[in-house]
C-alpha positions, 0 to 999 in steps of 0.5 A, spaced: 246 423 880 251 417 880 246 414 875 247 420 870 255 419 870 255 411 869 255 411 862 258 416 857 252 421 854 251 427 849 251 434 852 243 433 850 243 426 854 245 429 860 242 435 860 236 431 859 237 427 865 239 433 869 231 436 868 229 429 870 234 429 875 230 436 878 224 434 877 225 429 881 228 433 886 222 438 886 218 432 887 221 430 893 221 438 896 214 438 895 213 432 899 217 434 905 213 440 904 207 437 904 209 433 911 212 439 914 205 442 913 202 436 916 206 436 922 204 443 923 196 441 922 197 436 927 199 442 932 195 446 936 199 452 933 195 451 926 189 452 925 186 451 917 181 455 915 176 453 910 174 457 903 170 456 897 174 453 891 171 454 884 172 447 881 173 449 874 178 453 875 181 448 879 181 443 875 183 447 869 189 449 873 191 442 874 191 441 866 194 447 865 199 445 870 201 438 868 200 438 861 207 437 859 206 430 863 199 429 861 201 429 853 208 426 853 204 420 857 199 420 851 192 421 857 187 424 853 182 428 858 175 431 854 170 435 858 167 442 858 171 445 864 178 444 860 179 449 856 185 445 852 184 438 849 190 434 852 
């Protein structure tokens, strides 16, 4: 957050910096997430049961999920399974 303050902004660079900010905050959450589940994996407590997943759906869900990234980043993803051209 100290990085956000350092130098004087606009009201719209700061708001920006804050979503950044955020983003990367939800980023770490999800992280710590995904370690705590892997802890408990390791436990004998857990116990992961297996399911069949469509990969179509799969993989459009991501697209979908992550589009802002995908074009602000200018990667262009072409296939039959996505209904979007990014």
């Amino acid at each position: 957050m100290q990085v956000s303050i350092r130098k004087p902004r606009t009201q719209e660079e700061y708001e920006k910096k804050i979503k950044e900010n955020i983003g990367v905050v939800d980023n770490m959450n999800r992280m710590v997430d995904n370690m705590l589940m892997l802890t408990r994996a390791d436990s004998s407590h857990f116990r992961l049961h297996s399911t069949d997943v469509g990969i179509r759906e799969l993989l459009s869900e991501t697209c979908s999920a992550y589009s802002n990234q995908i074009i602000r980043r200018g990667i262009h993803i072409r296939s039959d399974w996505c209904h979007r051209s990014f």
